[in-house]
N, C-alpha and C positions, 0 to 999 in steps of 0.2 A: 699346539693346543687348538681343538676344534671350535671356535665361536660360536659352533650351531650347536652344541650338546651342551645341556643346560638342566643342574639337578635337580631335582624335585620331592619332597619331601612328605608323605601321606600320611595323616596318623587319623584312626578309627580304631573303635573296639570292636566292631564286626570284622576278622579276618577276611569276608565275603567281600566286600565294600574295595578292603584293600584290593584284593585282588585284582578288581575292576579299574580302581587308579593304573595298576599295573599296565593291565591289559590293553587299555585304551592307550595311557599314554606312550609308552615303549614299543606300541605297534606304527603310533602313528610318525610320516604319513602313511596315508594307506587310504584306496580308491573310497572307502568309505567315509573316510571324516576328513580326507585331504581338501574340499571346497568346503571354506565359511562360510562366511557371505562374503560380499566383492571388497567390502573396507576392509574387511581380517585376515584374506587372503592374499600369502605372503607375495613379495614383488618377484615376478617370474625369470627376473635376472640372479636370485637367490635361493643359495640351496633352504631349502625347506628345514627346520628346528626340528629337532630328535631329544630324546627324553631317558634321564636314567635315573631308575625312581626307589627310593628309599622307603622304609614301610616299619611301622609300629606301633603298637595297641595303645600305649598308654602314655600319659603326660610329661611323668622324670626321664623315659625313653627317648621321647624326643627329643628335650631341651639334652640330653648326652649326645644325640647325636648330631647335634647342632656344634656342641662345643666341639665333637670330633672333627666333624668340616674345617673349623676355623683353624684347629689344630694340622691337618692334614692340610693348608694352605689351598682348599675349594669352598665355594658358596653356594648354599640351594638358593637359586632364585624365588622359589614361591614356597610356600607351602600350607597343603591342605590340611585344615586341624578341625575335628568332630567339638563341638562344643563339652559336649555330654561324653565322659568318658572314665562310666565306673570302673573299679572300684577308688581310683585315686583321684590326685586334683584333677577337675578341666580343663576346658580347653583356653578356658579364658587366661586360667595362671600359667599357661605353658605361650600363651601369646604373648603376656608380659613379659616373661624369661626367655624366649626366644629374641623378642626385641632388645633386651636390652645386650642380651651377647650379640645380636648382628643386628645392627638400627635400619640394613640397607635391602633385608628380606621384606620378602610380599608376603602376608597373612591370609589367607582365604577361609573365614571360620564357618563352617560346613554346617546345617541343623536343619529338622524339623522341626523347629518352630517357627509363625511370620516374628518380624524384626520387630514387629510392636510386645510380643509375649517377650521378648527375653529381656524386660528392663533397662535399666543404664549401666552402662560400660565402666571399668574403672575410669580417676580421671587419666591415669597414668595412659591408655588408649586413646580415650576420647573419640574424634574424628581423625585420627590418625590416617595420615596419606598413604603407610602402608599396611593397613586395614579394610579388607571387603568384604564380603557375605555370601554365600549360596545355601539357597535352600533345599533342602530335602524332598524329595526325589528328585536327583538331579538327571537328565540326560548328558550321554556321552559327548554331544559336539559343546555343552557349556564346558565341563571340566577343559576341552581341547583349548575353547576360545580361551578360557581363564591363562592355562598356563602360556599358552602363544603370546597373548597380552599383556601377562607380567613378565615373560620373559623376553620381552622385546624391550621393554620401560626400561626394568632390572639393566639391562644391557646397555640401553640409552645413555639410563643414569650414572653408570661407572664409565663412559666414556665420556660425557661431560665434567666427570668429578679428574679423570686422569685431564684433560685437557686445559682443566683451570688448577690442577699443581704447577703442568708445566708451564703457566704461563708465565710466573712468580720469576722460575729458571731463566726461561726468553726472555722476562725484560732485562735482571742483572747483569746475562753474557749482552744485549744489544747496550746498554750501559756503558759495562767496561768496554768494549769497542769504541763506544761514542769518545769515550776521553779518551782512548790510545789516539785515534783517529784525527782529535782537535788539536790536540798538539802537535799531531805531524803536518794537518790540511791547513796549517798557519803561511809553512812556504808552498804547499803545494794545495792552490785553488782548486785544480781541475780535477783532482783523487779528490777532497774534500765533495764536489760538486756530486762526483762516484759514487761515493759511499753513503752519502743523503738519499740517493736515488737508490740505492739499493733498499737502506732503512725503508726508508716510504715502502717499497715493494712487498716487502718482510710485515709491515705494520697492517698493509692492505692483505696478505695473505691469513693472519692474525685472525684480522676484520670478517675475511669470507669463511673461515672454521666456525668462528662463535656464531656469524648466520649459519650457517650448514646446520648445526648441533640445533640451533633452535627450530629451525625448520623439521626436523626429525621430531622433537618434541611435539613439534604440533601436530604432525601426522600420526602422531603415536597415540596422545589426544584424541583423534579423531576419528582411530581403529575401533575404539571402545563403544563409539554413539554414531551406528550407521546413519540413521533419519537424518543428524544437523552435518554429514561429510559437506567439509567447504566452508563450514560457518565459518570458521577463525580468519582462515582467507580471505573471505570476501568483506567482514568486519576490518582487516586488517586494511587491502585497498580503501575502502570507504575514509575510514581515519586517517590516512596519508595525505586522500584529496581533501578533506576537512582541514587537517592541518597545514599542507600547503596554501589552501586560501587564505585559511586566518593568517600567513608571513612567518609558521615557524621555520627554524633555522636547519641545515643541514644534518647537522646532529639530533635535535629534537626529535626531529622529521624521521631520523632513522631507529631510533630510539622508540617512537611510537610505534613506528611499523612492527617491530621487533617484539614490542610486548604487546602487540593487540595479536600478532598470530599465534600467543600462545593464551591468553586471558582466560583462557577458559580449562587451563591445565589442569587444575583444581579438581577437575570431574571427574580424574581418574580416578578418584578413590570413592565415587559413588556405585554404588549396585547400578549393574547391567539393567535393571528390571524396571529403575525408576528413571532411567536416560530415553530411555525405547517404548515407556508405557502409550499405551496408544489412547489416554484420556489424560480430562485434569488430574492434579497432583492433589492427595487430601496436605491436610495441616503437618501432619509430621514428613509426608515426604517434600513441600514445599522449606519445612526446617534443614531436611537432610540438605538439598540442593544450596541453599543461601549458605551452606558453609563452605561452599566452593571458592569464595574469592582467597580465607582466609588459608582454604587448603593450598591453592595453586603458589600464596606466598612464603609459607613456610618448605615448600618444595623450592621455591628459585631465590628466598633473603640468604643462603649460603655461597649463590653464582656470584662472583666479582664482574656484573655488568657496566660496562662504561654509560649504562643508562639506569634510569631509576626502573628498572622492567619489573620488578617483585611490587612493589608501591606500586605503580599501574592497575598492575594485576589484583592486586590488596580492594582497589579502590573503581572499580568501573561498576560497581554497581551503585555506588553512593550519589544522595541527589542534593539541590541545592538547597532542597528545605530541610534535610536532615532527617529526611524518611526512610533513603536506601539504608545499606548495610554492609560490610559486616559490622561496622565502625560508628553505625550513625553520624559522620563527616558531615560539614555544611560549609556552603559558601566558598571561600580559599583556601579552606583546611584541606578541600580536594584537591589534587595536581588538575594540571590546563589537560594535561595529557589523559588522564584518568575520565574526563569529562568529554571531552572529545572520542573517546572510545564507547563512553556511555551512550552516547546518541549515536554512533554509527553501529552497535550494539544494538538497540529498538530497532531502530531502521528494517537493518537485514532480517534481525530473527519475524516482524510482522510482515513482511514483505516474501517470505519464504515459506515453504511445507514443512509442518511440524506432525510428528505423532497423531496428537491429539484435534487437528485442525488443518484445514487448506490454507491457503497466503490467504492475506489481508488484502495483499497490493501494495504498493509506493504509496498511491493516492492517501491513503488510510495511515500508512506509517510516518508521511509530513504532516500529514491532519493531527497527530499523536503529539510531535515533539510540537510545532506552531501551539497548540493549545496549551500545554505547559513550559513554554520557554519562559525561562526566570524565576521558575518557579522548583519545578523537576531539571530540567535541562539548560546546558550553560547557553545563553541569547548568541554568544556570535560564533558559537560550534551549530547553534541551529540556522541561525544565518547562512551559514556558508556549506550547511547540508543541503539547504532548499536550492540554494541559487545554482548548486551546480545539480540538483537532477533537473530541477526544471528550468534551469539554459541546456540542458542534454549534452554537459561536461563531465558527467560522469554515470557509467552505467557499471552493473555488475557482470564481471564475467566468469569462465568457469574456473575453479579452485586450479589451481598449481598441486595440490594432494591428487587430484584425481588419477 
């Protein structure tokens, strides 16, 4: 089975439109739309993604050939669906009923309209993680980016999902070993002493899979929002050295790390247009954005992490006086860890180039949390943020994604 061929699914009532999904994407790559940009463009130690793409006018056609997939034992990773698509239902009833026969598809609902004219969503969508937008007239390298994007996530996601069935498996067979093992390592110490150390090694190999898979999340994360490549990483060291000063514990410690590099997963189900807009955000695209914490943890509260990573993620934007969000949290109702990501959070993003704005500076971004410590920011995550840029025990370096 090829890992790089990945189906795709078009449906339009313009047969013309179809065509173009076709042609773009079963051609590519190809000298023409093989360069994205440097975050989208695939890692040059891998073959490049190819595309085999399905096509149909109307809405009850789709969701058939959807159930046919499931039937036939293959899955479209994405699929592109026209909102508008006379003379039968739209696209919006064929995204429900695609979803609910494959919950693990990507939606890309296609229209000329802006997102402001087409009202509100059923709630059965809502802000659904696997729910996004492109607007009409679209260029050939979006449609490229869309489907390379979700079909890399798409990809991600079922090799995180196969890796935490198996773990269920791994622990029972390391189990049943454990007690064949105890009752024979009773007269025999030094097999006993063996098979601990093998354990251990198994446990730590375990340990560097579920870092790996999240490390790839975050890179995947960070294909989607060229301008912030690196945030999560450098948010991620910051929060380490934060929490190592305040005395947390080896676990904690790894456990923060772990969910500040992905904190920001959330995004990937925001539009391309409003991560890269190169101004302020109005009122509704600051709405769309602030759903990002609650996106990222309904994508990671299914992971069986040995840390509270989804709660993190839930929670790093909430402040101590109950003004963040998505939760409006205050006080201790936030995690140590949540709060601690929050301020290394500020830090970077003022301190960094944004779209819409140059850096601030560090200068500007202590002067930030220092003025609202105890207030917005937890006192001794801000504490222990100052002390170590300004003893110069901590600097930012370049992303590990790059």
């Amino acid at each position: 089975m090829n890992e790089n061929l990945f189906h795709i699914l078009a449906v339009d009532d313009d047969p013309g439109i179809l065509s173009i999904y076709r042609d773009i994407l079963e051609s590519f790559p190809d000298r023409s739309l093989r360069r994205l940009s440097e975050t989208e463009a695939a890692d040059d130690r891998c073959e490049p993604a190819c595309f085999r793409v399905s096509c149909c006018t109307q809405a009850p056609e789709a969701v058939s050939l959807i159930k046919q997939s499931l039937d036939k034992k293959y899955h479209y990773s994405s699929v592109f669906l026209d909102i508008h698509l006379p003379p039968g239902p739209s696209g919006i009833w064929a995204a429900e009923e695609i979803l609910r026969l494959d919950p693990e598809v990507n939606i890309v609902l296609v229209t000329g309209y802006t997102l402001g004219d087409l009202g509100g969503l059923p709630a059965s969508l809502g802000f659904s993680p696997r729910l996004l937008f492109l607007q009409k007239p679209f260029h050939p390298r979006e449609i490229v980016q869309f489907a390379t994007s979700l079909s890399a996530k798409w990809r991600a996601e079922r090799r995180v999902r196969s890796l935490n069935a198996n773990l269920e498996t791994l622990v029972f067979q390391k189990t049943a070993e454990l007690r064949f093992s105890n009752e024979m390592l009773r007269r025999e110490v030094e097999r006993r002493r063996r098979f601990q150390d093998e354990l251990q090694a198994s446990l730590e190999r375990l340990r560097r899979m579920i870092g790996g898979a999240v490390l790839a999340i975050g890179k995947m994360v960070e294909k989607r929002d060229p301008y912030t490549s690196g945030h999560q990483q450098r948010v991620a060291e910051l929060s380490r050295a934060i929490g190592k000063e305040m005395g947390l514990a080896g676990e904690r410690l790894e456990g923060l790390f772990m969910a500040s590099v992905i904190h920001d997963i959330g995004k990937i189900s925001l539009p391309a247009e409003i991560l890269s807009k190169p101004a302020h955000l109005n009122t509704m695209e600051r709405s769309l954005v602030q759903t990002h914490p609650q996106a990222g943890y309904d994508i990671l509260q299914a992971i069986d992490f040995p840390w509270p990573v989804a709660d993190i993620v839930l929670q790093h934007h909430e402040r101590l006086d109950g003004s963040g969000y998505p939760r409006h949290l205050a006080g201790e109702a936030i995690l140590e860890e949540a709060r601690i990501v929050g301020v290394a959070d500020v830090v970077e993003t003022m301190s960094s180039h944004r779209p819409y704005r140059p850096s601030l500076g560090l200068k500007r971004a202590i002067e930030e949390i220092a003025s609202r410590r105890g207030t917005l920011y937890d006192p001794r995550a801000v504490d222990a943020c100052i002390a170590l840029i300004e003893e110069e025990r901590f600097r930012f370096r370049e992303p590990l994604f790059a």
